[in-house]
C-alpha positions as CSV (number, residue, x, y, z in Angstrom):
1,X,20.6,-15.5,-43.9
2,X,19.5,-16.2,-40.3
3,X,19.0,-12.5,-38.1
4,X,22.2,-12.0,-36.4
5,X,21.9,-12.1,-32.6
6,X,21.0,-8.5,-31.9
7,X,17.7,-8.4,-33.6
8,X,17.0,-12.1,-32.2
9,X,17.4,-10.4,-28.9
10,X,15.4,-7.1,-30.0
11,X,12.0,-9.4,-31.6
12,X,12.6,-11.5,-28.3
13,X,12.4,-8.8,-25.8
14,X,9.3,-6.7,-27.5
15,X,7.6,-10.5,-27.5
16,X,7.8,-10.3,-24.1
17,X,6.9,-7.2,-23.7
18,X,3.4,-7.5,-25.6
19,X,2.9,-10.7,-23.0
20,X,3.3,-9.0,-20.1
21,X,0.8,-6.7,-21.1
22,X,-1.4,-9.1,-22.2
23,X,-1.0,-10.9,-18.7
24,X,-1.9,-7.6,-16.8
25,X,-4.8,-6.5,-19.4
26,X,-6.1,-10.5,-19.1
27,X,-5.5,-10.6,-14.8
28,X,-7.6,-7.0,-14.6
29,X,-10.2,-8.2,-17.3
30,X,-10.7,-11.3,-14.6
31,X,-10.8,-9.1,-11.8
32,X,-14.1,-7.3,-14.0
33,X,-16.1,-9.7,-15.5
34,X,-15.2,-13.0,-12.9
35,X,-14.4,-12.0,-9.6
36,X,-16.7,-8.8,-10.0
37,X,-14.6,-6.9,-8.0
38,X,-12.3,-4.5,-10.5
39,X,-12.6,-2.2,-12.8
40,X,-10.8,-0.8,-16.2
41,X,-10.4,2.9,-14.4
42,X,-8.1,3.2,-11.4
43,X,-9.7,4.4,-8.1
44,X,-9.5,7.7,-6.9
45,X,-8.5,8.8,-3.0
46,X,-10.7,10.6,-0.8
47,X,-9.2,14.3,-1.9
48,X,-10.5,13.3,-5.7
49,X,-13.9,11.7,-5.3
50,X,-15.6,11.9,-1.4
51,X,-16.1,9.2,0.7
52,X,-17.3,8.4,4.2
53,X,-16.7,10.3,7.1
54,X,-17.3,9.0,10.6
55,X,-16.3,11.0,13.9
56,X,-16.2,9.2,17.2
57,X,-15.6,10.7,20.5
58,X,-14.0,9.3,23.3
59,X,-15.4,9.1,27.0
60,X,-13.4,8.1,30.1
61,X,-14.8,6.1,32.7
62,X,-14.4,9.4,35.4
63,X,-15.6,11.5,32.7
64,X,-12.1,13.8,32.1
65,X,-10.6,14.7,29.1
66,X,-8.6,12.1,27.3
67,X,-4.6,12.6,27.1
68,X,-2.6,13.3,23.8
69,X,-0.9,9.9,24.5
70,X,-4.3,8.0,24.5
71,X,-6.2,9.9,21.8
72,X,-3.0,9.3,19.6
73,X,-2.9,5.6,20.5
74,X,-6.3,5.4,19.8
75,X,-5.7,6.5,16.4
76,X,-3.0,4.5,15.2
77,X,-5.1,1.3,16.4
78,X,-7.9,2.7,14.6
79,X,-5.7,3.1,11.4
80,X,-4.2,-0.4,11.4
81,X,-8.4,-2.2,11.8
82,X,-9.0,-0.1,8.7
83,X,-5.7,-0.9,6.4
84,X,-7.0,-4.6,7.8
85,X,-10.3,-4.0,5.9
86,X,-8.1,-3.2,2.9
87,X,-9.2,0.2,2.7
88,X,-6.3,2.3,1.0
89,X,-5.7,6.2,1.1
90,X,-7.9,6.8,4.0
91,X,-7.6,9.8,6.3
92,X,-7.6,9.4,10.4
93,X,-7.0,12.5,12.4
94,X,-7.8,14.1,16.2
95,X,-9.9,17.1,16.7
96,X,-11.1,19.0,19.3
97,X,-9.0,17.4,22.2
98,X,-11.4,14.0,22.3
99,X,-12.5,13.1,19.1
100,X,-11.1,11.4,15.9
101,X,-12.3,11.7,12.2
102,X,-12.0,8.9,10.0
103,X,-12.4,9.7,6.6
104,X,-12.8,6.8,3.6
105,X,-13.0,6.9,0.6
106,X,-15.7,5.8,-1.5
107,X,-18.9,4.2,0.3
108,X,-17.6,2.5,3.6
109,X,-19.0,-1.3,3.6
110,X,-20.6,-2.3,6.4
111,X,-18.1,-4.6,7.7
112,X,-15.4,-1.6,7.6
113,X,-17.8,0.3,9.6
114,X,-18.2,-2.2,12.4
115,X,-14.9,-2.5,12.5
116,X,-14.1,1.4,12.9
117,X,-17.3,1.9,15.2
118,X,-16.3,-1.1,17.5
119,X,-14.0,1.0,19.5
120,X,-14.1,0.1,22.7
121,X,-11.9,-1.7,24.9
122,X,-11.8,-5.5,24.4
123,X,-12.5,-7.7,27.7
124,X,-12.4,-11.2,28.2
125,X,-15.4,-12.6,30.6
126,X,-16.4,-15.7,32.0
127,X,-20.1,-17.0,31.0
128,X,-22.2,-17.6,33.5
129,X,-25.7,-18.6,31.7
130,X,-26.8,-17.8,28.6
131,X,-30.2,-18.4,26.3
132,X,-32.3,-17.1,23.6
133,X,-32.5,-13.2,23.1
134,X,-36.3,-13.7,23.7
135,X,-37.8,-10.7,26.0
136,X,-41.6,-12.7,26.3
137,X,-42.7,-16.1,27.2
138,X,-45.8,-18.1,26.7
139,X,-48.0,-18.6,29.9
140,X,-50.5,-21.1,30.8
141,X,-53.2,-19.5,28.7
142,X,-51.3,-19.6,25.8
143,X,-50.8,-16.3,25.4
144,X,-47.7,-14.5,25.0
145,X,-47.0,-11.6,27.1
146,X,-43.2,-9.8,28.0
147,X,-41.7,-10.3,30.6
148,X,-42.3,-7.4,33.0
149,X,-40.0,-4.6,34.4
150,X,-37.9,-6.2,36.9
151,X,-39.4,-5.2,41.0
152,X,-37.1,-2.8,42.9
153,X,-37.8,-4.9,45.8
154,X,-35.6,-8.1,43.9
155,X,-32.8,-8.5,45.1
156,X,-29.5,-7.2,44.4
157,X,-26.5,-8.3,46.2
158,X,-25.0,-11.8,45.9
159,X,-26.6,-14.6,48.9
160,X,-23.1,-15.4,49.2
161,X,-19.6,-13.7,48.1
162,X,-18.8,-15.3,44.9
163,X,-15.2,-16.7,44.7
164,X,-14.3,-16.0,41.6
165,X,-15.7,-14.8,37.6
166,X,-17.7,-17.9,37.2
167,X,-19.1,-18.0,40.6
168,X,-22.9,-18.3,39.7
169,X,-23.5,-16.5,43.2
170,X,-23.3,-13.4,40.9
171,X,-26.5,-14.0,39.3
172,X,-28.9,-12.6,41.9
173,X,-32.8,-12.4,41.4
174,X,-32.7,-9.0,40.0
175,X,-30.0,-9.7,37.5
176,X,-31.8,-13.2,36.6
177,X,-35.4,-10.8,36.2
178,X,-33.2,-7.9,34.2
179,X,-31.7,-10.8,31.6
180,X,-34.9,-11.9,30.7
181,X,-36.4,-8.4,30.1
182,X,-33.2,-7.3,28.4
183,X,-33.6,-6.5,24.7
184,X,-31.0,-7.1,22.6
185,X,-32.6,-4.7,20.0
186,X,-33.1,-2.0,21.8
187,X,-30.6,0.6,21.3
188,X,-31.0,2.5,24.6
189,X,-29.6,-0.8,25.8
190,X,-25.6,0.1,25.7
191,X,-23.4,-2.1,28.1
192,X,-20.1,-0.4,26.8
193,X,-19.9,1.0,30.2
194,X,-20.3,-1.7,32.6
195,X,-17.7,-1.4,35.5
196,X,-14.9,-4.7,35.1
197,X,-15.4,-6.1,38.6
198,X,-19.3,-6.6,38.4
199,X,-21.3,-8.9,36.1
200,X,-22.8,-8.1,33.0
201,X,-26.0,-8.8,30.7
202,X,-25.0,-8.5,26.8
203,X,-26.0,-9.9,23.2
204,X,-23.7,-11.9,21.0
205,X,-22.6,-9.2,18.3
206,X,-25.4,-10.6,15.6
207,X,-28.5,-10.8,18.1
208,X,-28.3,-14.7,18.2
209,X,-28.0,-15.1,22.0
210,X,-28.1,-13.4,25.5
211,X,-25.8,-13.5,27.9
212,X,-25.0,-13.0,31.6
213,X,-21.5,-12.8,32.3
214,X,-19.0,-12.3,35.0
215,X,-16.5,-9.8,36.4
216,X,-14.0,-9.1,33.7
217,X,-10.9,-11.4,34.4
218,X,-8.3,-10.6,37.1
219,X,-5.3,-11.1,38.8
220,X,-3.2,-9.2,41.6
221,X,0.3,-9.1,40.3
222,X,3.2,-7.1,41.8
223,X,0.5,-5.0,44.1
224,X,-1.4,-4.5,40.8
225,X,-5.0,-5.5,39.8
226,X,-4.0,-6.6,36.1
227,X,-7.6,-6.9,33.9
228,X,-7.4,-9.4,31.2
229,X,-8.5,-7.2,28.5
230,X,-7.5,-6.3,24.8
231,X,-4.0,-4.8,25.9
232,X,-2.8,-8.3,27.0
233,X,-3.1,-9.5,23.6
234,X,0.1,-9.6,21.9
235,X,-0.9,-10.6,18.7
236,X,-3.7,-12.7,17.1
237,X,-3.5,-14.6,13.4
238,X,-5.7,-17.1,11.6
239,X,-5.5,-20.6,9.4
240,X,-6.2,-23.9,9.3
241,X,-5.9,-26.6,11.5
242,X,-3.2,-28.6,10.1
243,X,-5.1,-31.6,11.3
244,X,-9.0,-31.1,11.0
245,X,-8.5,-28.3,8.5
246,X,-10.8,-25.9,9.6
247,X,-10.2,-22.3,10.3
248,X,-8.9,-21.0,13.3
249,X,-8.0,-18.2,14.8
250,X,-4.7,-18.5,17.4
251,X,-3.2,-15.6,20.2
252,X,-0.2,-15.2,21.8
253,X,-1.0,-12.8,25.3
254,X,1.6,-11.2,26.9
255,X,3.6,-12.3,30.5
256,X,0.5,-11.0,32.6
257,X,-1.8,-12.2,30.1
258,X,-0.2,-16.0,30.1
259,X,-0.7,-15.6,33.5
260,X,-4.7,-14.7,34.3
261,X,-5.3,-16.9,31.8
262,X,-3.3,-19.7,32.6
263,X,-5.6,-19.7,36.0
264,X,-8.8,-19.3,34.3
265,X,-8.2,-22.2,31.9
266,X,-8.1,-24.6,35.0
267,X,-11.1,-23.2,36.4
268,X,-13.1,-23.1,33.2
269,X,-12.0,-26.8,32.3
270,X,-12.7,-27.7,35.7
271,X,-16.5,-26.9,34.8
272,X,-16.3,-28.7,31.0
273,X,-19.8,-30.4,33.0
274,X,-21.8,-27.5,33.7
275,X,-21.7,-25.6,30.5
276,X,-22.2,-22.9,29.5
277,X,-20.0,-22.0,32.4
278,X,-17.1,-23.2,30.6
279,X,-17.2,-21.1,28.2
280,X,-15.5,-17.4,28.1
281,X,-16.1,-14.3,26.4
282,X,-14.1,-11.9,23.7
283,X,-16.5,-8.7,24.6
284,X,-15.8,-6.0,22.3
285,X,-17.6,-2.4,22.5
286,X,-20.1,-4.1,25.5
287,X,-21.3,-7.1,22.7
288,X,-19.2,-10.9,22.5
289,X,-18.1,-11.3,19.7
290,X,-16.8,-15.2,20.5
291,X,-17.5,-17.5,23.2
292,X,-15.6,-20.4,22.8
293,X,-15.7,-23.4,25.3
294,X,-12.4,-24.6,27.3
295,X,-10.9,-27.9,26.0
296,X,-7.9,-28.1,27.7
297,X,-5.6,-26.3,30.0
298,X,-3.3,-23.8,28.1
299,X,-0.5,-22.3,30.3
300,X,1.8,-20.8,27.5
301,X,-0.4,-18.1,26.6
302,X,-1.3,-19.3,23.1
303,X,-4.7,-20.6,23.2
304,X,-6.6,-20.9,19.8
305,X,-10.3,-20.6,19.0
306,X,-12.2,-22.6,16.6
307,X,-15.5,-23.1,15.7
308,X,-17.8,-22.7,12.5
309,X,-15.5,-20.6,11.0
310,X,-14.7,-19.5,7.2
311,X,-11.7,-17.3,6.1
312,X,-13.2,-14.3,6.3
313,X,-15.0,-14.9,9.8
314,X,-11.8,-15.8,11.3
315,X,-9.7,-12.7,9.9
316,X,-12.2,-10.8,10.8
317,X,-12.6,-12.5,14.6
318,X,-8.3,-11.9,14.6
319,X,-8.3,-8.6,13.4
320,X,-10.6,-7.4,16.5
321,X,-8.7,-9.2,18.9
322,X,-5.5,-7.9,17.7
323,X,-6.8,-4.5,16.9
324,X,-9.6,-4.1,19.8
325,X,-7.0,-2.9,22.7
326,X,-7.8,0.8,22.9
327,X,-7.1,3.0,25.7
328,X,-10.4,4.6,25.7
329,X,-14.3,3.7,24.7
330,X,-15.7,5.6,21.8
331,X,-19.0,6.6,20.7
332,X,-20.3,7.4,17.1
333,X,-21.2,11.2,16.7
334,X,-21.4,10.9,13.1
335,X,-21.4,8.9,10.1
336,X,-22.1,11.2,7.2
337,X,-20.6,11.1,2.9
338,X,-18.6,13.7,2.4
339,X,-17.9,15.7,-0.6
340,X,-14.2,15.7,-2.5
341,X,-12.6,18.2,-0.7
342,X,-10.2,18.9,-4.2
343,X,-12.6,17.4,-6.3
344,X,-13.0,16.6,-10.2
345,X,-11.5,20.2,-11.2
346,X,-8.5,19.3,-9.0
347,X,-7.9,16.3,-11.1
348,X,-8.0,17.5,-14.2
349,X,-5.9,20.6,-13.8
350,X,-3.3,17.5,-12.3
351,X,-4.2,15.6,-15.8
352,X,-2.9,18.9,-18.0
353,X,-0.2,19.4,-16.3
354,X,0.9,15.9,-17.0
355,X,-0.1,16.8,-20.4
356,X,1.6,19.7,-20.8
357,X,4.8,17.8,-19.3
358,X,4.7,15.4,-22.1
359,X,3.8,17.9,-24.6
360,X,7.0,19.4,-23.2
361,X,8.9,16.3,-23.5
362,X,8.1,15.5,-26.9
363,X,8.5,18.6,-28.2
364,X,12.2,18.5,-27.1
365,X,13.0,15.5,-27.9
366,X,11.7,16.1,-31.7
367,X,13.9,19.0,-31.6
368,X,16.8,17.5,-30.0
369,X,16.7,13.9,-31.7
370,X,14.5,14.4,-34.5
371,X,13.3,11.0,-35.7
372,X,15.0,9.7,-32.1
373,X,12.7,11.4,-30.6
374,X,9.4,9.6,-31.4
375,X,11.0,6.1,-29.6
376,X,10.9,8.7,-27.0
377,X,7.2,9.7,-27.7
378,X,6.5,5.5,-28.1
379,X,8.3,4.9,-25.2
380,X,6.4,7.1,-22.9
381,X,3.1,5.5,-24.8
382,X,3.4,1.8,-23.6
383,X,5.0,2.9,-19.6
384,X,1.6,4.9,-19.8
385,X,-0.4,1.7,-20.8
386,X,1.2,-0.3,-18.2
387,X,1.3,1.9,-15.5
388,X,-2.7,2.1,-16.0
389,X,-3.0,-1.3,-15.8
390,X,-1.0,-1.6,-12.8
391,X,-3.6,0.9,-11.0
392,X,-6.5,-0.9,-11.5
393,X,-5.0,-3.9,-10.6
394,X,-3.8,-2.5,-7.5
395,X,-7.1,-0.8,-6.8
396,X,-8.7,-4.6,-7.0
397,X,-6.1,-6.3,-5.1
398,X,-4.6,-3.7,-2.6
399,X,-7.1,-1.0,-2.4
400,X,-5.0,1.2,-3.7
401,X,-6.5,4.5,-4.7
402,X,-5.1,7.8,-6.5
403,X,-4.9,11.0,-4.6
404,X,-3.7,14.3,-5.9
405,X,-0.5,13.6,-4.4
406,X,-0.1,10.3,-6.7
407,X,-1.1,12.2,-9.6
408,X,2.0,14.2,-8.8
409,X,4.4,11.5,-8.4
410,X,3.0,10.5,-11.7
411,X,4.0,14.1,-13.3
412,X,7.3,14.0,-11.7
413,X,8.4,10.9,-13.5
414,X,7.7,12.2,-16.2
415,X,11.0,13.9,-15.6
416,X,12.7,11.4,-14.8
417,X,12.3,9.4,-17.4
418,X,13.2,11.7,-19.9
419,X,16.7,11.9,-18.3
420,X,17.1,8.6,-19.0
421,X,16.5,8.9,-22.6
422,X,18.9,11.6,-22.6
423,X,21.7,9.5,-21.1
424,X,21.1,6.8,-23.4
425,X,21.2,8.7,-26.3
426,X,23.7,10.9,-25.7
427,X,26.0,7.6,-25.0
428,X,25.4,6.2,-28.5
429,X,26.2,9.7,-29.7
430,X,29.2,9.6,-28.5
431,X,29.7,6.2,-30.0
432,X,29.2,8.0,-33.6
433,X,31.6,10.6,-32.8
434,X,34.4,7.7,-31.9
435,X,33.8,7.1,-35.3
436,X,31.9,3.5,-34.5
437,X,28.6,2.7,-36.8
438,X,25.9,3.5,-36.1
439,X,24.6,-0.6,-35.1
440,X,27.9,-0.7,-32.6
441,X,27.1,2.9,-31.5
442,X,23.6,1.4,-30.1
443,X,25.5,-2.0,-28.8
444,X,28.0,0.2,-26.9
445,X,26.1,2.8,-25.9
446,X,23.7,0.9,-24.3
447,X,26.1,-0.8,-22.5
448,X,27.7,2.2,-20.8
449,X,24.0,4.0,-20.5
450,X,22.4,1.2,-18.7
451,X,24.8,1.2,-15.5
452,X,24.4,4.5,-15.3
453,X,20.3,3.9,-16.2
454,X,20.5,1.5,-13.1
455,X,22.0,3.2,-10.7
456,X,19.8,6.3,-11.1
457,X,16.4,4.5,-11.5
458,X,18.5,2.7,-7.6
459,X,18.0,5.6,-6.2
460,X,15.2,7.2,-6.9
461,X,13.4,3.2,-5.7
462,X,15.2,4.0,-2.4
463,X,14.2,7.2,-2.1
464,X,10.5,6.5,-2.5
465,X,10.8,3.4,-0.2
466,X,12.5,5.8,2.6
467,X,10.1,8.1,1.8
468,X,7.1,5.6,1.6
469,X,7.9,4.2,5.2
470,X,8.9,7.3,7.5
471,X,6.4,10.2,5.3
472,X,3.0,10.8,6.8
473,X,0.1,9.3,4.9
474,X,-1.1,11.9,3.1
475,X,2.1,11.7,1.0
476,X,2.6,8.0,1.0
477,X,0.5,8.3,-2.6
478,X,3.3,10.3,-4.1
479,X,6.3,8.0,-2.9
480,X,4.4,5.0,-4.3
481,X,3.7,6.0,-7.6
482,X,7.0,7.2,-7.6
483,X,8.6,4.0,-6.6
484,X,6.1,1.8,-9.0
485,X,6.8,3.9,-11.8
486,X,10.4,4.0,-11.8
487,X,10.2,0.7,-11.7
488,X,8.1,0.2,-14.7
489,X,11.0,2.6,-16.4
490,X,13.7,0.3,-16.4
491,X,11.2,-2.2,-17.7
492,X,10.5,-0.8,-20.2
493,X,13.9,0.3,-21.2
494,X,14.6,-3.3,-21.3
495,X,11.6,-4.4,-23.4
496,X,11.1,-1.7,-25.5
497,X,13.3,1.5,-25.9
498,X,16.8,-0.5,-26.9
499,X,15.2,-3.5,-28.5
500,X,13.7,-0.7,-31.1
501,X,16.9,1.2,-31.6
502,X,18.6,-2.3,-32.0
503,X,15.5,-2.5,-35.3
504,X,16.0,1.0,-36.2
505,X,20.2,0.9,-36.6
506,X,19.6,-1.5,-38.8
507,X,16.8,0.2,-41.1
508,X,18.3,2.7,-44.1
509,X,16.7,5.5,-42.6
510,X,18.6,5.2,-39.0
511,X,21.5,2.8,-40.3
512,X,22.7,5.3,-42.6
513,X,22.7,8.7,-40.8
514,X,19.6,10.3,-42.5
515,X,19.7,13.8,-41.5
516,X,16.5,13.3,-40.1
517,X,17.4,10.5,-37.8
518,X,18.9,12.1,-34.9
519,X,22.1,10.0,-36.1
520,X,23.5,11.8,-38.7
521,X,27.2,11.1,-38.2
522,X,28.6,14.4,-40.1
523,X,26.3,16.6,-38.1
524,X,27.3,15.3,-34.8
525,X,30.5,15.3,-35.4
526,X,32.0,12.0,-35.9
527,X,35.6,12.9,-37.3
528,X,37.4,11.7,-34.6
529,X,39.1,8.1,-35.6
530,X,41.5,7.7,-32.7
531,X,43.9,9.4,-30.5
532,X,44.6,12.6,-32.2
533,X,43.3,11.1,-35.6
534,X,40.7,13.0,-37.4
535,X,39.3,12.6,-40.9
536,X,40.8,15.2,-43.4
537,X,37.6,17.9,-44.0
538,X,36.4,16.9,-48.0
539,X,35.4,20.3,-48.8
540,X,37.2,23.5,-48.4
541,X,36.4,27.0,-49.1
542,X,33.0,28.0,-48.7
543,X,29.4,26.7,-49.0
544,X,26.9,24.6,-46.5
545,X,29.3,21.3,-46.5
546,X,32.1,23.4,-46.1
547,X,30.4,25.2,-42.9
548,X,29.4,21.4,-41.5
549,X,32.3,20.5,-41.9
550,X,34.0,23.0,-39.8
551,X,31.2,22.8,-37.3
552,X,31.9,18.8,-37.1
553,X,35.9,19.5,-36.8
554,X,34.9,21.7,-33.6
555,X,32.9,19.6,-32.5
556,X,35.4,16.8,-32.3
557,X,38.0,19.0,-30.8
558,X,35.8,20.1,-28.3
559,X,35.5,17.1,-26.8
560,X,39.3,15.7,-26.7
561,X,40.6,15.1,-23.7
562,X,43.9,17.3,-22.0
563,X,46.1,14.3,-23.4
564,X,44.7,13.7,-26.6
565,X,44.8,17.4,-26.9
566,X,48.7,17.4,-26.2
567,X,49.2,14.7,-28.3
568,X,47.5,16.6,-31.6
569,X,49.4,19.1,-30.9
570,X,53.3,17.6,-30.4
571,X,51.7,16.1,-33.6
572,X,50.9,19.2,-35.4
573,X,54.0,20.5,-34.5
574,X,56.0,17.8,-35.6
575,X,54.1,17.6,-38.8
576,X,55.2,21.5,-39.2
577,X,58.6,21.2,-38.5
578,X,58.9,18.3,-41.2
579,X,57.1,20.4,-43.6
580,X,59.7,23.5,-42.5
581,X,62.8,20.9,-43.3
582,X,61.3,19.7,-46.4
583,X,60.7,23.2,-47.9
584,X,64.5,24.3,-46.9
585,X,65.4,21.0,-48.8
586,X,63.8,21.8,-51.7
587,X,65.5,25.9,-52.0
């Protein structure tokens, strides 16, 4: 005889249950021994295992203290380069009125680190010569000796007013002797500070060139000197060329920004002979980071870069263009590893108390289900096994990482999946008691449990989204897990907890009401047939089926509604008077 439809459905749904873990163990295992870049143990936050810790501290150009306003701008730009690095659970905070502490966890790369220490403001300059970062030459006697300390007597101030940024008027003798002394190595060497309206001698961000450039770009608009710096970039993104397929990385500036640059574009594709002056430069923190050439005139504000570029050049290039306008110029105080400020004894007192909750959980629902209660216990088995998977994989993929407060949302779960088991089977309980079998009691019970299921496991996904989106980031941890794991709840509800009660009605154990099963029809009651129809007790007088009999009767009662009650009893009463009648007949 083929399996009725039920257990089709049941053997289908545990099928897929086993390949969707197999997918995540197999997508994880990749992620370790392919890509090299996972693990099979979830990462932990920086409250759980230490990290890096690096302070910088602001400086204004007149030397005052920095607003709230700035310092908290500052921050929040500072956040979003290092969620762009991928770097989950981090920790960025003011102190002290001038400074900010950002705290990661694990090791800090060093491509996270340039992007956190390259904190000043972004400016866009005109090139006006550039060459080698050599500080010696060769003479005529073949020897090679460095070029000496530029002569106060050089020079200073231009022959000749320069007209505008790539006016090569600015490159007086002293500045020409200072370019070729200039050292890009040497650390005492910091143009961060250079003033925007006068020329200045940097190093592409790698050492490969030196450069001399102009004023920082400008415009009078509405009475205003507007600078064209990182705060006129709107936004910046990367791809492909759709026709040459190399990477690029596009902007978009702003009204003022279209502007200034509109009117260097001319100029510097006016020069496309005389290069490098056509070129301009993305300074950022005092170093260029890109120079590109001009090829055209762009008036809508929406220029785009290329060059030798891969992905992860040009994300990175667009990441410090969108995330380089800060308010205020940093410097590095410190950049230290920190300690785990909860630690490993933090985590494992969270670890038994999860424990304990399932101890908890199990316990009761042996007590209250019986046998019911170990698709409880094997329930709460496989969400574990697929919520750890999900952990590591998010720890490769998303740099997500566990903190304490994840741990918790972890715990409360817990919780809240247990009421879920109590809904559903309470429902196919009741089933029983309407005096349905026990493989119709799981049908129909699961039908009414799972809208109410659903509408629970709703809220508590909204909850953690809300929660997730306006909570500070210290407790963003606990509304994800929250959210993730709710989610893997109804999952497995789906693929695992009524597929094996849809198996286990039909074994003799559950399908016949063993005492042990949980579904024991006599001991939950199940006399009720209809409205204000109950089963005649088999037993009377005294003994234990007597007594669970009675207890059944109750039981049934007890859970009649106002009408059905009224109806027994017109019943009972009619049934009385006939018997009254028929007795008076009889005499």
């Amino acid at each position: 005889m083929a399996a009725s439809t039920p257990v089709k459905h049941a053997w289908r749904a545990l099928l897929g249950l086993v390949i969707v873990v197999a997918v995540l163990a197999g997508i994880n295992a990749l992620g370790v021994y392919v890509f090299k870049g996972a693990s099979w143990a979830p990462e932990l936050a920086l409250d759980l295992r230490g990290g890096t810790q690096i302070i910088l501290q602001a400086k204004t150009p007149d030397g005052s203290k920095p607003t709230t306003d700035e310092m908290a701008q500052a921050a929040t730009i500072i956040r979003q380069r290092v969620d762009a690095s991928g770097v989950g659970e981090s920790d960025i905070q003011t102190q002290a009125g001038n400074q900010i502490v950002v705290q990661i966890p694990g090791k800090a790369d060093d491509e996270t680190r340039k992007r956190i220490e390259a904190s000043a403001q972004m400016q866009l300059r005109a090139v006006l010569y550039s060459g080698a970062p050599a500080t010696s030459y060769v003479g005529e006697d073949n020897k090679e000796t460095p070029y000496p300390t530029p002569a106060p007597t050089l020079e200073a101030t231009p022959t000749a007013s320069p007209s505008n940024a790539s006016d090569p008027s600015w490159i007086t003798p002293k500045l020409q002797a200072q370019f070729l002394a200039y050292d890009c190595d040497n650390p005492d060497n910091d143009p961060a500070d250079a003033p925007k309206d006068e020329p200045l001698i940097t190093c592409e961000a790698d050492g490969s060139a030196k450069y001399i450039l102009g004023p920082v770009e400008s415009q009078v608009i509405d009475g205003k000197t507007v600078y064209l710096d990182g705060s006129r970039i709107k936004t910046a993104s990367y791809g492909t060329n759709s026709q040459t397929g190399e990477w690029q990385v596009d902007l978009k500036f702003d009204a003022n920004g279209t502007k200034i640059f509109s009117e260097v574009s001319v100029r510097l594709y006016g020069l496309k002979s005389e290069s490098p002056r056509d070129q301009f430069a993305f300074v950022l923190d005092g170093k260029v980071i890109s120079a590109p050439s001009m090829n055209g005139v762009i008036t809508d504000g929406n220029p785009s870069i290329t060059g030798n570029f891969n992905e992860q050049t040009a994300k990175t290039l667009a990441d410090q263009l969108k995330y380089g306008a800060l308010p205020l110029s940093f410097t590095v105080v410190s950049s230290d590893t920190i300690s785990a400020t909860l630690g490993s004894q933090q985590l494992q007192i969270g670890l038994i108390a999860g424990l304990i909750g399932l101890a908890l959980v199990a316990l009761y629902s042996l007590i209250s289900y019986r046998a019911l209660g170990f698709v409880i216990i094997a329930s709460l088995a496989v969400m574990g096994v697929i919520t750890y998977l999900m952990l590591c994989i998010l720890a490769w993929r998303m740099g997500f990482r566990l903190s304490l407060a994840s741990v918790a949302g972890l715990i409360v779960t817990i919780a809240f999946t247990a009421d879920s088991f109590i809904v559903y089977f309470e429902r196919i309980r009741d089933e029983l008691r309407d005096g349905k079998s026990i493989t119709g009691a799981v049908e129909d019970g699961w039908a009414s449990a799972k809208r109410t299921i659903y509408i629970a496991k709703a809220v508590n996904i909204l909850a953690a989204v809300v929660l997730y989106i306006l909570a500070d980031a210290t407790v963003k941890g606990f509304a994800f897990t929250l959210g993730l794991t709710t989610a893997i709840d109804i999952l497995i509800f789906i693929l695992f907890t009524h597929p094996v009660m849809q198996l286990a009605a039909r074994t003799r154990f559950f399908g016949q009401g063993h005492k042990l099963s949980g579904m024991d029809p006599d001991a939950l009651g199940a006399v009720y047939r209809g409205r204000a129809q109950f089963v005649a007790p088999a037993i009377e007088g005294k003994g234990a089926a007597a007594r669970r009999t009675g207890r059944s009767r109750k039981e049934a009662e007890r859970r009649q509604t106002i009408a059905e009650r009224k109806l027994a009893e017109e019943r009972s009463a009619k049934e009385s008077q006939s018997t009254t009648v028929k007795k008076g007949a009889d005499r």
